[in-house]
Biopython code that builds the backbone (N, CA, C, O; Angstrom):
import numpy as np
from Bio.PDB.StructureBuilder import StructureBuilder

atoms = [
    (1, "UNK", "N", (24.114, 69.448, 91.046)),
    (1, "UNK", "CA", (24.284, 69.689, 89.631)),
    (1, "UNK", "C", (24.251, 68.351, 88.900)),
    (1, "UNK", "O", (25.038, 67.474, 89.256)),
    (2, "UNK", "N", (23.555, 68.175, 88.089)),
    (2, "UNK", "CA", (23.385, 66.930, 87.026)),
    (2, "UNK", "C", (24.507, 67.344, 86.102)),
    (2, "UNK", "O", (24.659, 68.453, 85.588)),
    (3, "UNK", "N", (25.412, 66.069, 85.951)),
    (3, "UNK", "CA", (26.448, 65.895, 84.884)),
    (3, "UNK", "C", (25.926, 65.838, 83.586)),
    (3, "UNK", "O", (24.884, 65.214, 83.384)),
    (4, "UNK", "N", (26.632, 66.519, 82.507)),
    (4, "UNK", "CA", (25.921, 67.000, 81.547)),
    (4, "UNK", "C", (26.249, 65.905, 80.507)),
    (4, "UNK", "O", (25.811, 65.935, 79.357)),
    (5, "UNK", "N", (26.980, 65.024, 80.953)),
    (5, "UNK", "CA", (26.989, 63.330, 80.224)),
    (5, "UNK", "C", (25.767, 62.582, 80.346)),
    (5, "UNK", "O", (25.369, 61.863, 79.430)),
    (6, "UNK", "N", (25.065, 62.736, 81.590)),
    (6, "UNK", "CA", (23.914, 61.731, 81.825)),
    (6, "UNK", "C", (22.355, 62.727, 80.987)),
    (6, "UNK", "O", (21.450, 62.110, 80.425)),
    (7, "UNK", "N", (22.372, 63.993, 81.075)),
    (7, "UNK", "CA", (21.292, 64.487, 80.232)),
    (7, "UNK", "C", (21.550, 64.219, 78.629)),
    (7, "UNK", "O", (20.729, 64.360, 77.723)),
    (8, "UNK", "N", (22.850, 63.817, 78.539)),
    (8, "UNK", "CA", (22.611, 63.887, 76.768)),
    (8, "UNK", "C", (23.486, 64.436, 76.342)),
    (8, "UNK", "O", (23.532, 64.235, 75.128)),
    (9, "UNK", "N", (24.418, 65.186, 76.750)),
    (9, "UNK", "CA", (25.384, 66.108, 76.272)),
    (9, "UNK", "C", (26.213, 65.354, 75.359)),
    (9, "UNK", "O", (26.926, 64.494, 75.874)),
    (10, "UNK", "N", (26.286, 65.583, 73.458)),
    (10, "UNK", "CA", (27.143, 64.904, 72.608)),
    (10, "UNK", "C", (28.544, 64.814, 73.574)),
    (10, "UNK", "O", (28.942, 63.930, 74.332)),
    (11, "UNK", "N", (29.014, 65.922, 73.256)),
    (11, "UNK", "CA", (30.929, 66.179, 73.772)),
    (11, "UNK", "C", (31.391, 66.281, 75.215)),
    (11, "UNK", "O", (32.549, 66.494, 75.576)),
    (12, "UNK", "N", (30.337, 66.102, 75.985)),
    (12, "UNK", "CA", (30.773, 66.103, 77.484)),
    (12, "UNK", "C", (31.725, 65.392, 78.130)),
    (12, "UNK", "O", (31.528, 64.231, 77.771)),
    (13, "UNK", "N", (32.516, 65.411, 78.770)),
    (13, "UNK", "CA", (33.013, 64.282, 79.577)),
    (13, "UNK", "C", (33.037, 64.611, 81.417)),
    (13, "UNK", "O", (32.801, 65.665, 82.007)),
    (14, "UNK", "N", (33.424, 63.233, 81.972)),
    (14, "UNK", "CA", (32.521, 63.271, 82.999)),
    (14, "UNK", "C", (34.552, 63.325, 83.963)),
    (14, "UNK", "O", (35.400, 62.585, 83.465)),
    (15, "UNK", "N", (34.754, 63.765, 84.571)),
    (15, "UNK", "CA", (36.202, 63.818, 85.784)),
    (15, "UNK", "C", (35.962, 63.273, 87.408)),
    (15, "UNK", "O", (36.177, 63.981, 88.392)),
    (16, "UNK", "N", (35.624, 62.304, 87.439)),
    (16, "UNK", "CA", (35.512, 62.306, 89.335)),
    (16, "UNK", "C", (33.963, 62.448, 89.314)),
    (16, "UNK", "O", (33.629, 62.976, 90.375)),
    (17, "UNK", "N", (32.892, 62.187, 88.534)),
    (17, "UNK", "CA", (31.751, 62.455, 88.403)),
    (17, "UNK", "C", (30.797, 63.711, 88.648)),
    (17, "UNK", "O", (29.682, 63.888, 89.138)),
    (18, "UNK", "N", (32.109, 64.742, 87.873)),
    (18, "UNK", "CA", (31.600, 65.902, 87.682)),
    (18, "UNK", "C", (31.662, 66.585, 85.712)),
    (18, "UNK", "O", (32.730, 67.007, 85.266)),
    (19, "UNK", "N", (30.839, 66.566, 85.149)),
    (19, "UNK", "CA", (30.936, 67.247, 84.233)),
    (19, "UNK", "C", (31.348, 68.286, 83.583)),
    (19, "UNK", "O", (30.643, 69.295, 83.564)),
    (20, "UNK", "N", (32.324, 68.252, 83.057)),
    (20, "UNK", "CA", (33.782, 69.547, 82.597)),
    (20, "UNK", "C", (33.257, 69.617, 80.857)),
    (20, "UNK", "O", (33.251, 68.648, 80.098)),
    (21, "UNK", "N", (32.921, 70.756, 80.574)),
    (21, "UNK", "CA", (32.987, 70.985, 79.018)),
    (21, "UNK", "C", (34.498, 70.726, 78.449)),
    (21, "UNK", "O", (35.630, 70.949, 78.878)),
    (22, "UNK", "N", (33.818, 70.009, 76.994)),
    (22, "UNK", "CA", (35.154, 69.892, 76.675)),
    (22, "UNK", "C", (36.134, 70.965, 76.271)),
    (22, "UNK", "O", (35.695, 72.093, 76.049)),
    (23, "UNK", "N", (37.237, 70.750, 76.172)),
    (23, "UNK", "CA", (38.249, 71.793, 75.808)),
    (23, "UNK", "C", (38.070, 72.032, 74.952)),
    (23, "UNK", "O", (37.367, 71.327, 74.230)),
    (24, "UNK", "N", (38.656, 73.261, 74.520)),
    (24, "UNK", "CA", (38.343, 73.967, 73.121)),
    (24, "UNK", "C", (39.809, 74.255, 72.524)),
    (24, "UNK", "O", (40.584, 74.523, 73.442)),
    (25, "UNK", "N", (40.445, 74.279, 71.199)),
    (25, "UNK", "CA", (41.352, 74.546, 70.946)),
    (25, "UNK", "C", (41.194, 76.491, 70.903)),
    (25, "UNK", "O", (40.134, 77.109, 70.803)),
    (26, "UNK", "N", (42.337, 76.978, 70.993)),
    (26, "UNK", "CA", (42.552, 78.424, 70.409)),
    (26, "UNK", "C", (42.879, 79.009, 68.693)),
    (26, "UNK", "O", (43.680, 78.944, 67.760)),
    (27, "UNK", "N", (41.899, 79.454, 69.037)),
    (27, "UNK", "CA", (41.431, 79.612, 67.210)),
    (27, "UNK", "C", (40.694, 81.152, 67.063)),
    (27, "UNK", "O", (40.915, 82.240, 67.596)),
    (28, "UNK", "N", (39.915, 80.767, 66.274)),
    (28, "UNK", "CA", (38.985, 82.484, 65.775)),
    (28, "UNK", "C", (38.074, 82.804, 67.008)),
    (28, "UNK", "O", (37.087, 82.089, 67.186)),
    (29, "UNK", "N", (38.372, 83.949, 67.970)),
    (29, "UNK", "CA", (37.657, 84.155, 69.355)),
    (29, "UNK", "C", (38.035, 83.903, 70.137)),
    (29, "UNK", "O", (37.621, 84.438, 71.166)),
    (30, "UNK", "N", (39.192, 82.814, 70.211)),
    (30, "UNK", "CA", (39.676, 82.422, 71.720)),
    (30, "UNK", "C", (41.255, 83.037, 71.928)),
    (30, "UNK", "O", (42.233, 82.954, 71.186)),
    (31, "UNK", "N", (41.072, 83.712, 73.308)),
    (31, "UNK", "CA", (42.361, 84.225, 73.579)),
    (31, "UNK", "C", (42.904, 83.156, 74.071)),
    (31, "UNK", "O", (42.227, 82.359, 74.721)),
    (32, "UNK", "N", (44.477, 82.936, 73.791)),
    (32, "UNK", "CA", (45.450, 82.241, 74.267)),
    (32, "UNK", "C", (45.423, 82.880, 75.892)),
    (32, "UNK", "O", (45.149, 84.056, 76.127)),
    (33, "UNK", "N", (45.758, 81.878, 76.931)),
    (33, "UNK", "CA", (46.447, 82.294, 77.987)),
    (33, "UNK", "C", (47.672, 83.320, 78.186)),
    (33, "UNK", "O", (47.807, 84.282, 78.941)),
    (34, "UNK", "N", (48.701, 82.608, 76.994)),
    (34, "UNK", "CA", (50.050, 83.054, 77.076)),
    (34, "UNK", "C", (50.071, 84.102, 76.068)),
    (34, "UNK", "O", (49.639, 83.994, 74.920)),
    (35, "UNK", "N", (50.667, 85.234, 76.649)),
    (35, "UNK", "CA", (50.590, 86.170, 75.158)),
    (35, "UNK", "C", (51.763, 86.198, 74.408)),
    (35, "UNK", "O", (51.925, 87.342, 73.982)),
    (36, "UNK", "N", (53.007, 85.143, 73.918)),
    (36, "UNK", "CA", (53.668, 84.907, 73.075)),
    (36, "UNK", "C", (53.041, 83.676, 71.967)),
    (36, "UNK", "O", (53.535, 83.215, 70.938)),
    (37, "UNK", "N", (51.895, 83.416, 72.588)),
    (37, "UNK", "CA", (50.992, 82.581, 71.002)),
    (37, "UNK", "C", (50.745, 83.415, 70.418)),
    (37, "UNK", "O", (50.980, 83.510, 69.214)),
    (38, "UNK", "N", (49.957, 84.626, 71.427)),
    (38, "UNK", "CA", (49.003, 85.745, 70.650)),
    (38, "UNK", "C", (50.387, 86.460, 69.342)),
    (38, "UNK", "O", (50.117, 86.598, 68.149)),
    (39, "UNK", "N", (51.441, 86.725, 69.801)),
    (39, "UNK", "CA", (52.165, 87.350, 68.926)),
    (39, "UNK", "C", (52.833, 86.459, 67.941)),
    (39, "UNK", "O", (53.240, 86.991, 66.908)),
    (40, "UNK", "N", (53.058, 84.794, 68.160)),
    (40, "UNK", "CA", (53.792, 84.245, 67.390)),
    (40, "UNK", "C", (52.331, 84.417, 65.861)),
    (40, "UNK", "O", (52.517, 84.655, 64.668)),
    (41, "UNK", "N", (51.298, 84.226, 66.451)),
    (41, "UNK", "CA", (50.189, 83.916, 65.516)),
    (41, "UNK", "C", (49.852, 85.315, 64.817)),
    (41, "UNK", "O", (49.435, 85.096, 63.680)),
    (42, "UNK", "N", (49.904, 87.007, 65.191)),
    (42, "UNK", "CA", (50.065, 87.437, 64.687)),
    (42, "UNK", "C", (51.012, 88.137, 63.341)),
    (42, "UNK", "O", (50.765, 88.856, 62.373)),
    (43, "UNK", "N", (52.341, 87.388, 63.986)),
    (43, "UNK", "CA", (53.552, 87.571, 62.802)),
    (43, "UNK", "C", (53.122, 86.564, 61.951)),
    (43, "UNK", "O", (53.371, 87.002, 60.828)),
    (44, "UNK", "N", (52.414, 85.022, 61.796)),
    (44, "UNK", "CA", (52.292, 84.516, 60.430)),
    (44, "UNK", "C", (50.622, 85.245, 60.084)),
    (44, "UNK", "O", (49.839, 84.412, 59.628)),
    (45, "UNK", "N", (50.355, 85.909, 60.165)),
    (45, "UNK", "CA", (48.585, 86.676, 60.134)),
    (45, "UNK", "C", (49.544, 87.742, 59.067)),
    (45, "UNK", "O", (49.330, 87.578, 57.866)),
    (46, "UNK", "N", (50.669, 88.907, 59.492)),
    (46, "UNK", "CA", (51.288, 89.548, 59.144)),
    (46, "UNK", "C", (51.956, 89.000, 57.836)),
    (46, "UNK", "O", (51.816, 89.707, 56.839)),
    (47, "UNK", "N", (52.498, 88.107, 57.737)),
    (47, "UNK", "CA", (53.126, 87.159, 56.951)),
    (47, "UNK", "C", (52.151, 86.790, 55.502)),
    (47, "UNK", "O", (52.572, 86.770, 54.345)),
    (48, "UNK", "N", (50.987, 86.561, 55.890)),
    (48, "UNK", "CA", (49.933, 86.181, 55.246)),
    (48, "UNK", "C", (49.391, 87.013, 54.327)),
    (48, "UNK", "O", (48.806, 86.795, 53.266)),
    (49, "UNK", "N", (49.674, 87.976, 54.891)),
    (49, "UNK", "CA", (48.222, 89.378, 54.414)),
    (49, "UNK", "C", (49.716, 90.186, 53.431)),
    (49, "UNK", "O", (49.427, 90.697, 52.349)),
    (50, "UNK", "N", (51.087, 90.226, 53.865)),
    (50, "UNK", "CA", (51.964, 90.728, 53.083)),
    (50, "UNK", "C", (52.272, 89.722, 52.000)),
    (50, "UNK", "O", (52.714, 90.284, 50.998)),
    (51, "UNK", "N", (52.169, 88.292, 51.877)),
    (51, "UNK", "CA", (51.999, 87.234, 50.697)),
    (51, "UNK", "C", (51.284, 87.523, 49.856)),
    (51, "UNK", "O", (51.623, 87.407, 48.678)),
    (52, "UNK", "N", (49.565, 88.181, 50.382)),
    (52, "UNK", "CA", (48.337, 88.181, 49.440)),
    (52, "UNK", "C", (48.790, 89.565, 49.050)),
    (52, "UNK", "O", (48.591, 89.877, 47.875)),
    (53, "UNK", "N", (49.403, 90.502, 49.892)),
    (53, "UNK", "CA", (49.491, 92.030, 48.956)),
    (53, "UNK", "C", (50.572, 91.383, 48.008)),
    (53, "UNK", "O", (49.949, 91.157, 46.971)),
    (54, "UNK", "N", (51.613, 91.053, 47.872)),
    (54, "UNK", "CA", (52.763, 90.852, 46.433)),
    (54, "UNK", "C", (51.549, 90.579, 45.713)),
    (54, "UNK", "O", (51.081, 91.413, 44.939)),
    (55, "UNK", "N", (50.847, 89.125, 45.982)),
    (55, "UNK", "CA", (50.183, 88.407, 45.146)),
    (55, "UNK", "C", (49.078, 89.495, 44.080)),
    (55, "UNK", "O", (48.623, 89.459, 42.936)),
    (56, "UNK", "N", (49.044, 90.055, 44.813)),
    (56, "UNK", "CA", (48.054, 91.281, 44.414)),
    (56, "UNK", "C", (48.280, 91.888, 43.389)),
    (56, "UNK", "O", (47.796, 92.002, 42.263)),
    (57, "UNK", "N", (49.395, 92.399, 44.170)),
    (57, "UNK", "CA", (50.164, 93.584, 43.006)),
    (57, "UNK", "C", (50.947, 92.840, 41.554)),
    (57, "UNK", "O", (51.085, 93.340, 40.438)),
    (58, "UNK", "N", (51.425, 91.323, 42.112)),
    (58, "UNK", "CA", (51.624, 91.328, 40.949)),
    (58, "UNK", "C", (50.816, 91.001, 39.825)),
    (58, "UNK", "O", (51.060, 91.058, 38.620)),
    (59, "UNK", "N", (49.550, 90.558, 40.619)),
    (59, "UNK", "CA", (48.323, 90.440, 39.531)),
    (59, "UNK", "C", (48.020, 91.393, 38.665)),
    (59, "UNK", "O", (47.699, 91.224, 37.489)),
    (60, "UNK", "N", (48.189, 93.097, 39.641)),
    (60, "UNK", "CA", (48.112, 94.146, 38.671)),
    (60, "UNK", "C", (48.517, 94.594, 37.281)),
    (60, "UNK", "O", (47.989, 95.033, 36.260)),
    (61, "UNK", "N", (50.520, 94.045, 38.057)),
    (61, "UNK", "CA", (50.703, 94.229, 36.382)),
    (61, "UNK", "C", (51.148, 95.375, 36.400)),
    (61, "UNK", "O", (51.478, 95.944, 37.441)),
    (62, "UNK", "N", (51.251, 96.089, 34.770)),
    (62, "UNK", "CA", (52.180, 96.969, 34.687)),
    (62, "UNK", "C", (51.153, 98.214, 35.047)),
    (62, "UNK", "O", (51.631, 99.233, 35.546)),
    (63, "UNK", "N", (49.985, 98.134, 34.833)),
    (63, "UNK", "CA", (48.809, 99.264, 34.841)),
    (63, "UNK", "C", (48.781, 99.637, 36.528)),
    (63, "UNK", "O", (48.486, 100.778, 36.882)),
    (64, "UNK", "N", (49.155, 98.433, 37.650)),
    (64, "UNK", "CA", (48.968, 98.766, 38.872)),
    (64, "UNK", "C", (50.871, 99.596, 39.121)),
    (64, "UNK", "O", (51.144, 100.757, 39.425)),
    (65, "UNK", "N", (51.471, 98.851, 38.940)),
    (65, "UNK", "CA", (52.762, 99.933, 38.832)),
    (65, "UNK", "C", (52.842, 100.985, 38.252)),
    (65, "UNK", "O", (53.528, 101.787, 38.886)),
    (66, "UNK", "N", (52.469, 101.352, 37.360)),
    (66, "UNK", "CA", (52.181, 102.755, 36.786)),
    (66, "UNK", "C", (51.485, 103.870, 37.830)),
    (66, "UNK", "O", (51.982, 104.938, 38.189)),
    (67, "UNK", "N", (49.968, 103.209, 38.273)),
    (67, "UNK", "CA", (49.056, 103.651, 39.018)),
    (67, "UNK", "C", (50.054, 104.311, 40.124)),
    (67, "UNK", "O", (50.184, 105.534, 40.177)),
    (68, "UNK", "N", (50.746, 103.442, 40.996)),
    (68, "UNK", "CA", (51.041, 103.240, 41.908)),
    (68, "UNK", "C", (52.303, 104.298, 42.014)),
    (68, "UNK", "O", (52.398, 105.028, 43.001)),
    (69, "UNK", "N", (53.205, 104.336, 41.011)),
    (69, "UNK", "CA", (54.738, 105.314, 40.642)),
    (69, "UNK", "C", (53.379, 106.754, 40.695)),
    (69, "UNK", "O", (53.281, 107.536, 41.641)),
    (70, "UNK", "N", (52.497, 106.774, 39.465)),
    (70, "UNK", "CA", (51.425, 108.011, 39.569)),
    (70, "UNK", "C", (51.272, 109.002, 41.189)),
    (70, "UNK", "O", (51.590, 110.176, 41.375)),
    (71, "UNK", "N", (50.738, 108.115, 42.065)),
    (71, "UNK", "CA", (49.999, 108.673, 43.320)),
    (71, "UNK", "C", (51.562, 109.276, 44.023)),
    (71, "UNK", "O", (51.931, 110.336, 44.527)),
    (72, "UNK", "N", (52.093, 108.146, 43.772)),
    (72, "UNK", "CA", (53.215, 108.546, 44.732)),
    (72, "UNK", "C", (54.354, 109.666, 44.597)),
    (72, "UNK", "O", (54.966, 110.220, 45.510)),
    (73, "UNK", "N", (54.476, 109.856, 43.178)),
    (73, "UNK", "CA", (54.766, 111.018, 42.238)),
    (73, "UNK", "C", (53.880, 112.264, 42.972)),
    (73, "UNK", "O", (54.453, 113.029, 43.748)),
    (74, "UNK", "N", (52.616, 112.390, 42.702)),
    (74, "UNK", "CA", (52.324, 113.271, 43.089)),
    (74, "UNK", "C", (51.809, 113.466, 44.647)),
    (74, "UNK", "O", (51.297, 114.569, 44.838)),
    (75, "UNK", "N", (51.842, 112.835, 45.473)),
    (75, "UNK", "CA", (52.377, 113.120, 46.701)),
    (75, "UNK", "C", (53.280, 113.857, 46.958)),
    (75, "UNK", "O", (53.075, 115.038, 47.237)),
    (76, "UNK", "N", (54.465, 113.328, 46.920)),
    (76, "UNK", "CA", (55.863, 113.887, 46.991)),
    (76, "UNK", "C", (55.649, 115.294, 45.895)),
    (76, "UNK", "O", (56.511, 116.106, 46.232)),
    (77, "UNK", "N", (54.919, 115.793, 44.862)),
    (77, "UNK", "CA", (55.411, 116.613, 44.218)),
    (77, "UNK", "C", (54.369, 117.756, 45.154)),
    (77, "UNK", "O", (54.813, 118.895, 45.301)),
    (78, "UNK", "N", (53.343, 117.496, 45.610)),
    (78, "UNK", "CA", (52.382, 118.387, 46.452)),
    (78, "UNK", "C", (53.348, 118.506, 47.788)),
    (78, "UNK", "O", (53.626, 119.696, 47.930)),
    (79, "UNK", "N", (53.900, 117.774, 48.720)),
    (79, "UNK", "CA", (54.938, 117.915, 49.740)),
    (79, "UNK", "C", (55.687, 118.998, 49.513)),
    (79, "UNK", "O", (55.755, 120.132, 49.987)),
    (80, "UNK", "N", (56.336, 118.272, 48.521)),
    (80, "UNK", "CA", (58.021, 119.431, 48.437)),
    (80, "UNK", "C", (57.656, 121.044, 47.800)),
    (80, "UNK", "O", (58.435, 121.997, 47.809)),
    (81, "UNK", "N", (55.854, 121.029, 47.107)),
    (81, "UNK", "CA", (55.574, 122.433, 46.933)),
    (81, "UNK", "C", (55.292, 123.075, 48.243)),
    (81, "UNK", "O", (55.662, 124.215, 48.523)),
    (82, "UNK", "N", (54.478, 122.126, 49.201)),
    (82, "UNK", "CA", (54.112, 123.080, 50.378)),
    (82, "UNK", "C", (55.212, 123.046, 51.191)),
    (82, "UNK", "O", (54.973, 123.701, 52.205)),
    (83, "UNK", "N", (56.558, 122.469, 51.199)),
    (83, "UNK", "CA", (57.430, 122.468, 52.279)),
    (83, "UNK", "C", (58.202, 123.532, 51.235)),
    (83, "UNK", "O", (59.015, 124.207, 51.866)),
    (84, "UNK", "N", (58.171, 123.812, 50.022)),
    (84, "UNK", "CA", (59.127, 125.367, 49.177)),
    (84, "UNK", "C", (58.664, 126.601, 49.870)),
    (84, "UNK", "O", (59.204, 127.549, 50.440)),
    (85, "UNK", "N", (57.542, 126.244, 49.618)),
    (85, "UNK", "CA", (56.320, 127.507, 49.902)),
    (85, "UNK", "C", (56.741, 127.924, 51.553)),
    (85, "UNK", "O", (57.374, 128.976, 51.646)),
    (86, "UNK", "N", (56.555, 127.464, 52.369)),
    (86, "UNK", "CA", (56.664, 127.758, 53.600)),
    (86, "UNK", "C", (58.006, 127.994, 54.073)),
    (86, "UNK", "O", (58.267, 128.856, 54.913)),
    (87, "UNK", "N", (59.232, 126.903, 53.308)),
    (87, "UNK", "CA", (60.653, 127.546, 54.030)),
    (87, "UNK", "C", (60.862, 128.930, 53.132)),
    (87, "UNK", "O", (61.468, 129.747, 53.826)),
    (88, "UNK", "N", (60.583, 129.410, 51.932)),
    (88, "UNK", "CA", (60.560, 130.446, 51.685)),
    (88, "UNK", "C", (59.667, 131.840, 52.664)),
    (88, "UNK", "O", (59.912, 132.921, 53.200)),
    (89, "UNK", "N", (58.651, 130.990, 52.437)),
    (89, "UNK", "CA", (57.873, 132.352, 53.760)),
    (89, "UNK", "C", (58.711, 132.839, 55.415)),
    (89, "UNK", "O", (58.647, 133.901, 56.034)),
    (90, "UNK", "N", (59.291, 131.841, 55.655)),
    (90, "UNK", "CA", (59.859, 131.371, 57.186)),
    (90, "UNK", "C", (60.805, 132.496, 56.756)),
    (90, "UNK", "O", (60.664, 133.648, 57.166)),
    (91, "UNK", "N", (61.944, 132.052, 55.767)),
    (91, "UNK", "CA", (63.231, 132.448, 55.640)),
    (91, "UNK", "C", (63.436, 133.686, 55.020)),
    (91, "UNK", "O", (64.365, 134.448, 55.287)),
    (92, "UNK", "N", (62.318, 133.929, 53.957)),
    (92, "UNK", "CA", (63.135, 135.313, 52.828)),
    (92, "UNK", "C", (63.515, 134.960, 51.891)),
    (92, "UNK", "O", (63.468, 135.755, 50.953)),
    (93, "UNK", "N", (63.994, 133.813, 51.693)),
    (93, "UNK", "CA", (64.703, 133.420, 50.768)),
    (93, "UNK", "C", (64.670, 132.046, 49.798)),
    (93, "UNK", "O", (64.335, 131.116, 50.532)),
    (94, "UNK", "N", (64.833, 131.692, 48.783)),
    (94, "UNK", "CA", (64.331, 130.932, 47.869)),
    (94, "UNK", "C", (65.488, 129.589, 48.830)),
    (94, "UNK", "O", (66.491, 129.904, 49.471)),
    (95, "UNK", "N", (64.844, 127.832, 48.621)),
    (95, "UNK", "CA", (65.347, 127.186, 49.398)),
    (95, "UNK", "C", (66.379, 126.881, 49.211)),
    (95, "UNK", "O", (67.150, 126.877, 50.171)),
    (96, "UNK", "N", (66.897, 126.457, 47.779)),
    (96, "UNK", "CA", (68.553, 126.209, 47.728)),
    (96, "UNK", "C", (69.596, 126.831, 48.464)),
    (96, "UNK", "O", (70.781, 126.521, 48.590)),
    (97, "UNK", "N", (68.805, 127.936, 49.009)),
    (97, "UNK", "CA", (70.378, 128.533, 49.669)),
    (97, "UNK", "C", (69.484, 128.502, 51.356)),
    (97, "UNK", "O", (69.919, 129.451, 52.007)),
    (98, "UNK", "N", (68.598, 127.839, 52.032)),
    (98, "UNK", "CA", (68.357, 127.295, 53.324)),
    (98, "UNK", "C", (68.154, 125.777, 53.252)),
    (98, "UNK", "O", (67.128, 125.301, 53.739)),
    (99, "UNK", "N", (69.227, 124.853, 52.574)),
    (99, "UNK", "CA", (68.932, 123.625, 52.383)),
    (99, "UNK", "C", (68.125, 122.781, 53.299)),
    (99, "UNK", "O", (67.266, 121.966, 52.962)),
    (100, "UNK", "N", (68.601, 123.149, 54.783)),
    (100, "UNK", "CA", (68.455, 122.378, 55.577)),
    (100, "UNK", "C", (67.180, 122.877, 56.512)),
    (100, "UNK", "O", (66.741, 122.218, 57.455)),
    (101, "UNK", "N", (66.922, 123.521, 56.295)),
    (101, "UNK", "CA", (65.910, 124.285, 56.707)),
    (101, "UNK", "C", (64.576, 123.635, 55.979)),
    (101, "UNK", "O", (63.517, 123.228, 56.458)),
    (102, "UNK", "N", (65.195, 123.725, 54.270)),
    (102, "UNK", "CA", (63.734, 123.163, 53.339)),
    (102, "UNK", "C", (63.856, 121.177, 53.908)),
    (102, "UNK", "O", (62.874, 120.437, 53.978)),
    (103, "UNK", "N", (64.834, 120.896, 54.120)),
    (103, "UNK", "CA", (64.658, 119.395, 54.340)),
    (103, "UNK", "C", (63.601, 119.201, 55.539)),
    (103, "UNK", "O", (62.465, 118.745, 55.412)),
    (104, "UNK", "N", (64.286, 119.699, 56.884)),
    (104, "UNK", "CA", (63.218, 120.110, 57.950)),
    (104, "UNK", "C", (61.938, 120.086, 57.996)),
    (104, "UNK", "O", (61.297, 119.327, 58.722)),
    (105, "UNK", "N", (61.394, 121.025, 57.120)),
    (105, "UNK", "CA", (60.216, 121.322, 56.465)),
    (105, "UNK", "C", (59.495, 120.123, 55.847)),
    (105, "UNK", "O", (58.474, 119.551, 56.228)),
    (106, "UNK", "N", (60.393, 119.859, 54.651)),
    (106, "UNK", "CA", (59.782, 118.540, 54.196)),
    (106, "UNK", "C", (59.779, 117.708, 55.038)),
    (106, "UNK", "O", (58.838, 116.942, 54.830)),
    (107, "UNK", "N", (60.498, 117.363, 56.145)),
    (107, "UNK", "CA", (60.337, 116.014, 56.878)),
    (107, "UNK", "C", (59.244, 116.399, 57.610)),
    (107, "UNK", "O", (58.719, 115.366, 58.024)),
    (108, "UNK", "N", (58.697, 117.268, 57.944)),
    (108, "UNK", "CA", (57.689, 117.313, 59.124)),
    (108, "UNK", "C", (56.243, 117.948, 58.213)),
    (108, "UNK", "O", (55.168, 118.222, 58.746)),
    (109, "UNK", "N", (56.508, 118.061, 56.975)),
    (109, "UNK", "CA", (55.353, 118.116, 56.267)),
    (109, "UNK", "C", (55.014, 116.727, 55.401)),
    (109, "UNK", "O", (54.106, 116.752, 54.570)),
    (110, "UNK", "N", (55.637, 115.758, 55.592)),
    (110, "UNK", "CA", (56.071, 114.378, 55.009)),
    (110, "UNK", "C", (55.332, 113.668, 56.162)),
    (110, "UNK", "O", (54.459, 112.902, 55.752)),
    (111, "UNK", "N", (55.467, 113.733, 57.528)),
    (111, "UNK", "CA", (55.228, 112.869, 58.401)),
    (111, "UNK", "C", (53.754, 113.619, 59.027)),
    (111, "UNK", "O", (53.136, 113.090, 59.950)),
]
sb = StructureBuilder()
sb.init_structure("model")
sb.init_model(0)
sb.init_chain("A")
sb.init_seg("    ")
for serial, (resi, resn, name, xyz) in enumerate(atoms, 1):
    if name == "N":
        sb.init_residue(resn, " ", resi, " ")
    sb.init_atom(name, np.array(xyz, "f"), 0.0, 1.0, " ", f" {name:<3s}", serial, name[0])
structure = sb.get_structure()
């Protein structure tokens, strides 16, 4: 094998007169060996991307809070109709008086 220092190689270096590519740091593509880099580097990745969402939202403003109270309003108001609807069908009876029954409902029509 020809050492890849003597053909020309910019970054080569030569060990005992054998040619070793150089090292590479761990970055975009390279897996760490140890998988507590992989996770320390995902919690500031996590860290990052929840910085740029505030940053986001608070760019929105009052029109993205509005938006945002909107969807979620009616989520929850489509939920708690189809979790009425069904503990009534189940039960006979209108939900205030199967409280726990309609909570039930909503939690597993929620999730």
């Amino acid at each position: 094998m020809i050492p890849m220092a003597r053909i020309g190689h910019p970054v080569a270096r030569e060990v005992k007169g054998i040619a070793v590519p150089p090292s590479r740091p761990c970055g975009l593509g390279m897996q760490s060996q140890f998988p507590w880099t992989r996770l320390r580097s995902s919690r500031s990745l996590a860290r990052r991307s929840k910085a740029k969402g505030r940053e986001r939202l608070v760019s929105l403003g009052a029109a993205g809070l509005m938006s945002y109270w909107l969807m979620k309003l009616l989520k929850h108001s489509i939920i708690n109709g189809i979790a009425w609807y069904l503990t009534a069908m189940r039960t006979g009876v209108p939900p205030p008086r199967r409280w726990k029954t309609f909570l039930a409902t909503y939690a597993a029509v929620y999730v």
